[in-house]
C-alpha positions in Angstrom: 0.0 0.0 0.0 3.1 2.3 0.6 4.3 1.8 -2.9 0.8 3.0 -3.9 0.5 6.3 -2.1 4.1 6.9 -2.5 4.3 6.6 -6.6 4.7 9.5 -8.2 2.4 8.5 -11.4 -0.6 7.5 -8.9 -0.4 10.6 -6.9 -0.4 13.1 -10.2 -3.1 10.4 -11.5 -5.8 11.0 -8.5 -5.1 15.1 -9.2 -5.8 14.8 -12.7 -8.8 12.3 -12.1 -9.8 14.8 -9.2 -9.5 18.0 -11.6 -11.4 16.0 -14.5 -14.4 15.2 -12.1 -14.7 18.9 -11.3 -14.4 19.7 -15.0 -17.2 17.5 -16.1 -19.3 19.1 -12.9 -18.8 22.2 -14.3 -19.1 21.4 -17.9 -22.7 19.7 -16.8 -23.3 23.2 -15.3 -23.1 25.0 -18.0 -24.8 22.9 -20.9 -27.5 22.8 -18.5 -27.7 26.5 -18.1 -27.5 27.0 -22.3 -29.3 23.8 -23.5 -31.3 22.5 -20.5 -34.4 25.3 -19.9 -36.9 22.5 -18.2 -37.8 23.8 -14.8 -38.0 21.4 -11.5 -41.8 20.6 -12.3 -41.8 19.6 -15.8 -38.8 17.1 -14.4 -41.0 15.7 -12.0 -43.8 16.0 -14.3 -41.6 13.4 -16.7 -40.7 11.3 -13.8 -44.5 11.0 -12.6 -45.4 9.3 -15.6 -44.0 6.5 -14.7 -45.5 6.1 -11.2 -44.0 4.5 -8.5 -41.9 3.0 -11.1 -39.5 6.3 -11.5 -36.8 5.6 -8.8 -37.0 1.5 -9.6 -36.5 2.7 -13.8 -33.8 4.7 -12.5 -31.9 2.0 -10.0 -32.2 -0.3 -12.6 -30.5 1.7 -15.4 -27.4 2.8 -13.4 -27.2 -0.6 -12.0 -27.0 -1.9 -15.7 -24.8 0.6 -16.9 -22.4 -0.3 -14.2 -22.3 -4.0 -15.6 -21.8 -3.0 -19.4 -18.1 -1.1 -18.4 -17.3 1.9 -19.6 -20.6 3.1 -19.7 -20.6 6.7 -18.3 -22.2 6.1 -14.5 -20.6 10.0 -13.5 -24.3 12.1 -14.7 -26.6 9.7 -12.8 -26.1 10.8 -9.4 -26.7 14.5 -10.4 -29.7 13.4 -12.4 -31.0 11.5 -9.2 -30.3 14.5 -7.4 -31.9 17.0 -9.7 -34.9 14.4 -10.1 -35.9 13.2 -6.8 -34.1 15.7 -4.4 -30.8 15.6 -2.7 -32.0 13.2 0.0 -33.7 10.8 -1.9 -31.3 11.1 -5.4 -28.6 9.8 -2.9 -30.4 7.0 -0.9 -31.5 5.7 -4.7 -27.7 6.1 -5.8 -26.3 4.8 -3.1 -29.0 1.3 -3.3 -27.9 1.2 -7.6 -24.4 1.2 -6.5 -24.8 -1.2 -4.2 -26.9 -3.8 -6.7 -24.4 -2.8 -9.1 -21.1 -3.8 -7.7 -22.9 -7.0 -6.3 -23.7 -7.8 -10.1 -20.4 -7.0 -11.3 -18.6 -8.6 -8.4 -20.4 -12.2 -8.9 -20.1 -12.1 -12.2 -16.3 -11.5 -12.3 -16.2 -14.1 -9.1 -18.7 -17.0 -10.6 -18.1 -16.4 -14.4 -14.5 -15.2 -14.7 -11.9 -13.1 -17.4 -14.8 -15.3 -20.2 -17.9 -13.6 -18.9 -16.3 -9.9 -18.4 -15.0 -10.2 -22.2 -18.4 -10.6 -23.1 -19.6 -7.4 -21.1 -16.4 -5.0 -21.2 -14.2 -3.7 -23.8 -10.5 -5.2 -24.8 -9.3 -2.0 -23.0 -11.2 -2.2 -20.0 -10.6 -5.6 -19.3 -6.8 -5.2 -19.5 -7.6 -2.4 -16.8 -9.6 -4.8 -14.4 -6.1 -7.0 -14.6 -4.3 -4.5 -13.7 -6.3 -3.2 -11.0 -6.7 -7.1 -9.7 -2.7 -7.5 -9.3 -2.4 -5.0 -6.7 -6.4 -5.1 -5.4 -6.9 -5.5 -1.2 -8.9 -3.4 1.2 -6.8 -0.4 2.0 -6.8 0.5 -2.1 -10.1 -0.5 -2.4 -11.3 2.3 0.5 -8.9 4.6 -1.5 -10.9 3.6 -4.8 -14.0 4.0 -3.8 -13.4 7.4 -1.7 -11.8 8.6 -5.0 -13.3 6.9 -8.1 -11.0 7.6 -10.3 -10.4 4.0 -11.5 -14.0 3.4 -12.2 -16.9 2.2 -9.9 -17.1 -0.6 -12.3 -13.5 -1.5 -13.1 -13.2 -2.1 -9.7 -16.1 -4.2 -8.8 -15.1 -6.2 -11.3 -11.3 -6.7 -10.2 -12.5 -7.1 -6.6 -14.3 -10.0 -7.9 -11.1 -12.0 -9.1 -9.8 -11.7 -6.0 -9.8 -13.6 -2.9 -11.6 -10.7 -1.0 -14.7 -11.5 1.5 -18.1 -9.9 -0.3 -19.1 -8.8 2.9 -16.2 -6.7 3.6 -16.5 -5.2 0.2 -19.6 -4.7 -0.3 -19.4 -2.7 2.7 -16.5 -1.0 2.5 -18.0 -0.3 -1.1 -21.0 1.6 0.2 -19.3 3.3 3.3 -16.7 4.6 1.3 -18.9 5.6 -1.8 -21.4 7.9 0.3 -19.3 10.5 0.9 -18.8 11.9 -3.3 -22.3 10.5 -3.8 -23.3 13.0 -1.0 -21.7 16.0 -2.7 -23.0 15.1 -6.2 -26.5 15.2 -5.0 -26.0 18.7 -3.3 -24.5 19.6 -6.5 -27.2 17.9 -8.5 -29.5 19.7 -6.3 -28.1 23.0 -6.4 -27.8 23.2 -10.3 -31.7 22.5 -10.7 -32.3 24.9 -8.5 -29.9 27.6 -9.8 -28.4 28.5 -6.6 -24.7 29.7 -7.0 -24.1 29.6 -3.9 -25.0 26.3 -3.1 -23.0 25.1 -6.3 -20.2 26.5 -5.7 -19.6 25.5 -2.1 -20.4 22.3 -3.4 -17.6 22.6 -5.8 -14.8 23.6 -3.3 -15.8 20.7 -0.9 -14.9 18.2 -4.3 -12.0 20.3 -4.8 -10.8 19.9 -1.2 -12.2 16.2 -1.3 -9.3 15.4 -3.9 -7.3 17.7 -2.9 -6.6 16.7 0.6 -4.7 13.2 0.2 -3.0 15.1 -2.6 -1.6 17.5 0.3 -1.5 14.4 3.1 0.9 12.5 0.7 3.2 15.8 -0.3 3.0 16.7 3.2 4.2 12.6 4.6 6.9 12.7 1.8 8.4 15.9 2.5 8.3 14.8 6.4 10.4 11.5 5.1 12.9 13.5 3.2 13.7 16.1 6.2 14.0 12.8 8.9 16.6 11.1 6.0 18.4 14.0 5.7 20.0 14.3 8.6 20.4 10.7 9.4 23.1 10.8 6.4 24.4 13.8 7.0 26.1 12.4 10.4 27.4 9.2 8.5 
């Protein structure tokens, strides 16, 4: 796990994944604000129509697009948000993700490398290798606190490994809730135009990546001053 945080390549990797996720936030802002002029109630207008069926239609589909990797999964927890509020957007994102990593997991664990060729890309299933080699429960908190690898990569990989379900599944969910909370703000705020809402929502994601970024700068710079003088007095 020390090789992990200590990597160069992986720590400039979870900024750029970290700057990414903000631009896509804010690139969702602003096609919504040109191109997107429905107001809240024709959005729950659409969603009525289909009853009691609306947050089951959309558990379903994010679950789904979780199995077919690389679907996009990053807009559904702002549409959730947007749709059925910041409360309920997150309790209904939080139960997809869970169905969804089961789905993927069992498959990857049951089925194998032959079922995930079937359901993934060439390039996405040389990803869940890689991600399998070095897979346990400290990287997988990391993962799923910072998805830049993936909710679904990472289901999958989990699955070819010798890890417990219960401890991932949970692990999954815990460690999921906390970006999941600030895209439903987020979600929540663009629908409802508030600025300021949005963009304190945007500086708690920036901090979010931001503050292993610093932790691991910070731990490596400590490491560097304590080696330092240790060789200077050989």
């Amino acid at each position: 796990m020390q090789n992990w945080f200590t990597d160069r390549r992986r720590l400039v990797l979870l900024l750029l994944g970290g700057v990414a996720v903000i631009a896509i936030l804010v690139g969702a802002y602003l096609a919504y604000e040109r191109w997107f002029p429905w107001e809240q109630a024709e959005i729950e207008e659409w969603i009525d129509g289909f009853g009691v069926w609306g947050p089951i239609v959309y558990i379903v589909v994010f679950a789904l697009s979780m199995l077919f990797a690389p679907l996009p999964t990053a807009p559904m927890p702002l549409i959730a948000a947007a749709v059925f509020g910041p409360a309920l957007g997150f309790l209904y994102t939080i139960s997809a993700t869970a169905i969804g990593s089961t789905i993927c997991f069992w498959v990857a664990r049951r089925l194998g490398r032959p079922a995930l060729r079937r359901v993934t890309s060439q390039r996405a299933l040389d990803k869940i290798d890689e991600l399998g080699e070095r897979l346990g429960i400290r990287l997988l908190i990391v993962l799923r606190l910072f998805p830049i690898a993936g909710v679904d990569y990472v289901s999958y990989a989990a699955g070819l490994t010798q890890m417990r379900f219960a401890s991932y599944i949970v692990i999954s969910v815990l460690a999921s809730s906390p970006i999941l909370i600030l895209a439903a703000v987020l979600g929540d705020a663009v629908l409802e135009r508030n600025r300021e809402i949005l963009v304190g929502a945007l500086i708690a994601i920036v901090l979010f990546f931001a503050a292993p970024v610093v932790w691991v700068w910070w731990r490596q710079r400590r490491r560097r001053g304590q080696a330092e003088p240790a060789s200077s007095e050989r």
